[in-house]
C-alpha positions as CSV (number, residue, x, y, z in Angstrom):
1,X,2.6,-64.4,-38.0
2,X,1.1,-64.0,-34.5
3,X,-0.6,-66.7,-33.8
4,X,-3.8,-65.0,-31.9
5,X,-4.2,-63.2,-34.9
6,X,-6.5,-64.5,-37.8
7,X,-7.1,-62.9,-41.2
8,X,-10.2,-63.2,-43.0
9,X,-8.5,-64.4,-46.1
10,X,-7.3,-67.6,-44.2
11,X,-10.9,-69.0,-43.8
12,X,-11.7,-71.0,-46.2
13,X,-14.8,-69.4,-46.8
14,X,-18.9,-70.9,-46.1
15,X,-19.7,-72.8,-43.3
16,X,-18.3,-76.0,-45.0
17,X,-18.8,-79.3,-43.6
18,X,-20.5,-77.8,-40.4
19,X,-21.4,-80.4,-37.9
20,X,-25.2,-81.5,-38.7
21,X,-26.1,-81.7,-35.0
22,X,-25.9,-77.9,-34.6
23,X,-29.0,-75.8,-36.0
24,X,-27.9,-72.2,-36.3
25,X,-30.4,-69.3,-35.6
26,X,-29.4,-65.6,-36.2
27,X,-31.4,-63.3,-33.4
28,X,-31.8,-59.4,-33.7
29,X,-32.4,-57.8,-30.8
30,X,-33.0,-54.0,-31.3
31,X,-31.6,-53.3,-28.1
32,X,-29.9,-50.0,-27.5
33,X,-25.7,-49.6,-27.3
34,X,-22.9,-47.5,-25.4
35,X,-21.7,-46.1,-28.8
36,X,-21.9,-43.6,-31.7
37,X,-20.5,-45.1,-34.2
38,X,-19.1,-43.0,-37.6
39,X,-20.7,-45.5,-39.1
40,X,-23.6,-47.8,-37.6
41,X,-24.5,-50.8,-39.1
42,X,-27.6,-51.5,-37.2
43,X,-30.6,-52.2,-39.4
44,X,-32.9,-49.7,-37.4
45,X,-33.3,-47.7,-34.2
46,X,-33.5,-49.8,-30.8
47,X,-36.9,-51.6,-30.8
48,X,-39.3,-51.6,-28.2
49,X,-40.5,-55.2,-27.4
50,X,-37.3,-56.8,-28.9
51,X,-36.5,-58.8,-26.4
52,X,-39.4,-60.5,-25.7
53,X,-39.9,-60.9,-29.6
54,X,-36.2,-62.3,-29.7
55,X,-37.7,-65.1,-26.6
56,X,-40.7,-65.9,-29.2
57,X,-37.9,-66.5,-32.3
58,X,-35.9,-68.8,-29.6
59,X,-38.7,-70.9,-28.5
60,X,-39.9,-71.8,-31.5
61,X,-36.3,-72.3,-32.7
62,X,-35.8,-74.8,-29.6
63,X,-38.9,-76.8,-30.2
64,X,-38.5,-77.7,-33.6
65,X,-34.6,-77.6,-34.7
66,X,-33.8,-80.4,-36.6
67,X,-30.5,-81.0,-34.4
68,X,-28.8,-81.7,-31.2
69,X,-27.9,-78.1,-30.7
70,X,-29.5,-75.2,-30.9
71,X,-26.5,-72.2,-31.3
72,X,-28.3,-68.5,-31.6
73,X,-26.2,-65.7,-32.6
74,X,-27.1,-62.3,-31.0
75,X,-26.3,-58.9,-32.5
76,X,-28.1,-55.7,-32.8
77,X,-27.9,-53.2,-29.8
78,X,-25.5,-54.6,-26.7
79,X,-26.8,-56.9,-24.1
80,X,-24.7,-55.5,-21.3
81,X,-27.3,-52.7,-21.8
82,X,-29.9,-55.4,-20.2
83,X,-27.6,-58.0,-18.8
84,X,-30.6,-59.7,-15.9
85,X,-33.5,-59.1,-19.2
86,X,-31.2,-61.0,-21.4
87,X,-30.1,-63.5,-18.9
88,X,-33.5,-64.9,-18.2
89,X,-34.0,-64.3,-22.0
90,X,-31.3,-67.3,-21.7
91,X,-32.8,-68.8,-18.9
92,X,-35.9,-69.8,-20.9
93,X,-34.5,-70.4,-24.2
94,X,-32.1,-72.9,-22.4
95,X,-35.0,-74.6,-20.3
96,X,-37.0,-75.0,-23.9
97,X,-33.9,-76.6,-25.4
98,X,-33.8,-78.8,-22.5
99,X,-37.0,-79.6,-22.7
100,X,-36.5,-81.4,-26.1
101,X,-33.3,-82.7,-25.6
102,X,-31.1,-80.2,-26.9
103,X,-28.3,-77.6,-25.5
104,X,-28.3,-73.9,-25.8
105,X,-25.1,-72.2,-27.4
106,X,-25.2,-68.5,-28.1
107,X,-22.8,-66.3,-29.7
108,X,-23.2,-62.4,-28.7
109,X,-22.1,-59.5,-30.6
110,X,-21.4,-56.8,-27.9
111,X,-19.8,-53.4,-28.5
112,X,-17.3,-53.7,-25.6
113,X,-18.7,-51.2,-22.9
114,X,-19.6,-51.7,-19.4
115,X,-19.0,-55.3,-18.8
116,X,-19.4,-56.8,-15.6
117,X,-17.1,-59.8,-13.7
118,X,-20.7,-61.0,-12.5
119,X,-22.5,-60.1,-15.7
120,X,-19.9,-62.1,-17.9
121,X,-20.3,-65.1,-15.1
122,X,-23.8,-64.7,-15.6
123,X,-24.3,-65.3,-19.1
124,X,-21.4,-68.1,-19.6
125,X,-23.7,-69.9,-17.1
126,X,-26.5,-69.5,-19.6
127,X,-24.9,-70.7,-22.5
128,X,-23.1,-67.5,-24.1
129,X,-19.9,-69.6,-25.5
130,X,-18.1,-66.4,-27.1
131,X,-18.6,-63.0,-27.5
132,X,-17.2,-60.9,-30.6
133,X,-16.1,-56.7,-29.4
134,X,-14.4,-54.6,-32.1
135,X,-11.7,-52.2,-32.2
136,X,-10.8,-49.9,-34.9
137,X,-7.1,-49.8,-34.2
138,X,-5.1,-47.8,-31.1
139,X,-6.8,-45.5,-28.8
140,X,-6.5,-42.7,-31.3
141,X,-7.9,-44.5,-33.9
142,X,-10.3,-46.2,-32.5
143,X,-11.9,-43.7,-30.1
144,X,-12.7,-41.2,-33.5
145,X,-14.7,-43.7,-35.0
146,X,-16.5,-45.4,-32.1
147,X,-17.3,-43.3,-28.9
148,X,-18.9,-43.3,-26.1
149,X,-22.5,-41.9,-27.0
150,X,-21.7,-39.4,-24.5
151,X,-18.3,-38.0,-26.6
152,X,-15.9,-39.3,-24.7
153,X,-13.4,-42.7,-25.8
154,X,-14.6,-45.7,-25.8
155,X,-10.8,-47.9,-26.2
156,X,-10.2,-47.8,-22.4
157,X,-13.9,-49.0,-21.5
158,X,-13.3,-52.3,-23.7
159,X,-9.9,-53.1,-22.7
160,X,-10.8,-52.6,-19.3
161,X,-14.1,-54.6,-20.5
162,X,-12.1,-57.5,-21.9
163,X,-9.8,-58.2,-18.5
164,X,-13.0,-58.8,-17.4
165,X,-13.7,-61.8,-19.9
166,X,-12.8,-64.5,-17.0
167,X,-13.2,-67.8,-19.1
168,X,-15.6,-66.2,-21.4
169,X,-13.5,-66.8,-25.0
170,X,-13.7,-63.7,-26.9
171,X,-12.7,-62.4,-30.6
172,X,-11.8,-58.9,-30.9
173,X,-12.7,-57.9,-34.6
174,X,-10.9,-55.2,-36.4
175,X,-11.2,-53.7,-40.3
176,X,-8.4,-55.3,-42.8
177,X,-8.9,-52.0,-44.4
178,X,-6.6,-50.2,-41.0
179,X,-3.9,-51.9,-42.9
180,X,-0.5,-54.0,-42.0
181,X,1.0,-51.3,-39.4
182,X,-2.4,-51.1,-37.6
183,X,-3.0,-54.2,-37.0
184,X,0.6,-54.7,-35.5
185,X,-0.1,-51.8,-33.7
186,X,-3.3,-53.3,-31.8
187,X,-2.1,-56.5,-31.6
188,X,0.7,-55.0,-29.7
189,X,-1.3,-52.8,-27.2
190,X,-3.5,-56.6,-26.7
191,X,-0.1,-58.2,-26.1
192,X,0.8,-55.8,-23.7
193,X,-2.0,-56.1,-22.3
194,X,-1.7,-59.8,-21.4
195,X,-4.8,-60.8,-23.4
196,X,-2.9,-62.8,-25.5
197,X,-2.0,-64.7,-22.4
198,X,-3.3,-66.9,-19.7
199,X,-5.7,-70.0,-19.8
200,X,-8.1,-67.8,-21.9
201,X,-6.3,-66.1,-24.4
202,X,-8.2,-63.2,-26.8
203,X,-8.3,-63.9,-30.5
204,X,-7.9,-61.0,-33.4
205,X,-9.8,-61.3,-36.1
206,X,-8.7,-58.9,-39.1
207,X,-11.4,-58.9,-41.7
208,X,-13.3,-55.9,-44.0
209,X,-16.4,-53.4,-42.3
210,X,-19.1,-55.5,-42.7
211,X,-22.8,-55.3,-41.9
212,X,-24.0,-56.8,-38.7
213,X,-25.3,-59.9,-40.5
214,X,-22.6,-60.7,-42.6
215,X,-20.0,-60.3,-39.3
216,X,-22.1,-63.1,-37.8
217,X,-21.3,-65.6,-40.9
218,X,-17.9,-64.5,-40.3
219,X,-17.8,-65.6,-36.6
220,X,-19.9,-68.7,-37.5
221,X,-16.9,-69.4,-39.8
222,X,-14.3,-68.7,-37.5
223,X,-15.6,-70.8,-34.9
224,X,-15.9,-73.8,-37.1
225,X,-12.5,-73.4,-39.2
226,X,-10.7,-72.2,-36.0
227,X,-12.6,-74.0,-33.1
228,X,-10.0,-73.1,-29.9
229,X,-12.2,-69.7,-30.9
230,X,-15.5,-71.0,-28.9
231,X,-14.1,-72.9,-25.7
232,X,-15.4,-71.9,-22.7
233,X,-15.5,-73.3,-19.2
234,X,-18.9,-71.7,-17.1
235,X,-17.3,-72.9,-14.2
236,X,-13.6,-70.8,-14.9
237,X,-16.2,-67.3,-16.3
């Protein structure tokens, strides 16, 4: 088995014995996204005022978590759609976490499109530790179900998107349903790619289509079951 490649079944399901200084909070953002998806999971259209109602969840969270850690998990819309408005979103949420003694972690689901080598720098500075893209399959595959909002494919975007990852560690989810061949198939175009390789390799994860929320327990899983998952350096993003 290829060992960047991790199957849903081999977690061992539930957070398990999750370390007790970390307090976990899950953040939707209503933010807007480079895609048009066959099918969206998003709970709603983006939300005016998100952001800032997001900032109001985090603070809250960072004054009174029970723990030496405070990791928030973002999803909902991308935040390379407002990279500087979620930074200092970041910013603050960090500085309130330091405030009470406690480190910022957060874990971003992104849809893959239009990163930046200064945007990704950016936010590893702030405390994003790992960010989660997906991919349907190959090009052909993956560009009918997911593209660009404008029509056009969205595969090249995120591969270009992900040799842009500098130390940022980053999962690259894909549906178990694709099947055996598929998944061979993308793990071979990643291979290829050399984002298996280097310092800061990529990590497939094969698991079921999922709503938004229950792909975030999955990453909270995979991080804790599989932790070489969330390592990153700010200094190498």
């Amino acid at each position: 088995m290829n060992a960047h490649v991790v199957y849903r079944g081999e977690l061992r399901g539930g957070l398990g014995e999750a370390p007790r200084a970390i307090a976990t909070c899950l953040v939707d953002l209503g933010l807007p996204c480079h895609l048009a998806c066959a099918v969206c999971w998003r709970a709603g259209p983006p939300q005016v005022g998100g952001l800032a109602a997001a900032r109001n969840h985090l603070l809250a969270a960072a004054s009174c978590a029970p723990a030496e850690r405070l990791r928030a998990v973002f999803y909902g819309g991308d935040v390379f759609t407002a990279p500087h408005a979620f930074a200092a979103l970041l910013a603050d949420a960090g500085a309130a976490c330091e405030e009470h003694g406690r480190a910022l972690e957060a874990l971003v689901l992104s849809d893959g499109v239009g990163w930046t080598g200064e945007a990704v720098r950016d936010l590893a500075r702030r405390g994003v530790r790992l960010v989660q893209v997906t991919l349907e399959g190959r090009a052909e595959v993956h560009d009918r179900q997911r593209p660009l909002a404008g029509g056009a494919g969205s595969f090249s975007h995120i591969l270009a998107s992900l040799r842009r990852r500098g130390g940022m560690p980053v999962v690259v989810r894909m549906n178990a349903l694709a099947g055996d061949g598929e998944v061979d198939a993308l793990a071979g175009v990643l291979d290829r790619e050399g984002l298996f390789g280097g310092e800061n390799p990529v990590r497939l994860f094969v698991s079921p289509p999922a709503p938004y929320r229950e792909q975030v327990l999955e990453l909270l899983e995979l991080v804790e079951q599989v932790p070489a998952a969330a390592r990153a350096d700010p200094a190498r993003a």
